[in-house]
C-alpha positions in Angstrom: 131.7 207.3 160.5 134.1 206.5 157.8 134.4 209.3 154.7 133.9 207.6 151.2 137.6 207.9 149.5 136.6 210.3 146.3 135.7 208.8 143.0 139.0 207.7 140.9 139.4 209.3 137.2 140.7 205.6 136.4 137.8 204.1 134.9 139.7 200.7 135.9 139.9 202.1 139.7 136.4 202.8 139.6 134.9 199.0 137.7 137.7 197.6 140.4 135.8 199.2 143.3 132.1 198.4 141.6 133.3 194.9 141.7 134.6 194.8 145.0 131.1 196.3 146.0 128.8 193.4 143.8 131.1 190.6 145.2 130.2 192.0 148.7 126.5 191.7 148.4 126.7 188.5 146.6 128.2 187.2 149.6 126.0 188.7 152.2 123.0 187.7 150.5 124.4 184.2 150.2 125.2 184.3 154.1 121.1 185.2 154.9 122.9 189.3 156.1 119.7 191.2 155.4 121.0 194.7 156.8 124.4 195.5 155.8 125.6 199.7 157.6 126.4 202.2 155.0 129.8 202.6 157.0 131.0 199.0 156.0 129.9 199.4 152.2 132.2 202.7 152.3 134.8 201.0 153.9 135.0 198.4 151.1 134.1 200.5 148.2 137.5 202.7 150.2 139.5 198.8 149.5 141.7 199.7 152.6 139.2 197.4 154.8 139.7 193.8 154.8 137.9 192.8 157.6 134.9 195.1 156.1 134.6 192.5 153.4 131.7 189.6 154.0 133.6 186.1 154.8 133.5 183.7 151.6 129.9 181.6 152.1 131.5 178.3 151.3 134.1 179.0 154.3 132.4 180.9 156.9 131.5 179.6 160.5 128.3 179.2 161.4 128.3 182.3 163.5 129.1 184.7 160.6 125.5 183.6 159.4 122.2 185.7 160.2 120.5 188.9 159.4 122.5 192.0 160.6 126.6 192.5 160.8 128.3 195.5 161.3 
């Protein structure tokens, strides 16, 4: 399981990573994901992760859509 990176004392760092965070359940809501694993919100809430992050809904295949993703 992935460890959550601690909270910055940036208050920029830390709206940065709530952003990164809303953007990702905007875009699994938009893709029909209806369970997303706590290790893939640490991993982008961390912002090491690219591959953690949803695919953009207006570019993703077909097979990125459906109801659970890891």
């Amino acid at each position: 399981m992935t460890t959550l990176k601690p909270k910055s004392t940036d208050e920029d760092e830390r709206i940065e990573d709530g952003l990164r965070l809303l953007e990702a359940v905007h875009r699994c809501r938009a893709l029909g994901w209806r369970t997303v694993t706590v290790d893939r919100l640490v991993r982008i809430a961390n912002g090491h992760d690219d591959k953690a992050m949803p695919p953009d809904p207006a570019t993703a295949p077909k097979s990125k859509r459906g109801t659970h993703h890891r």
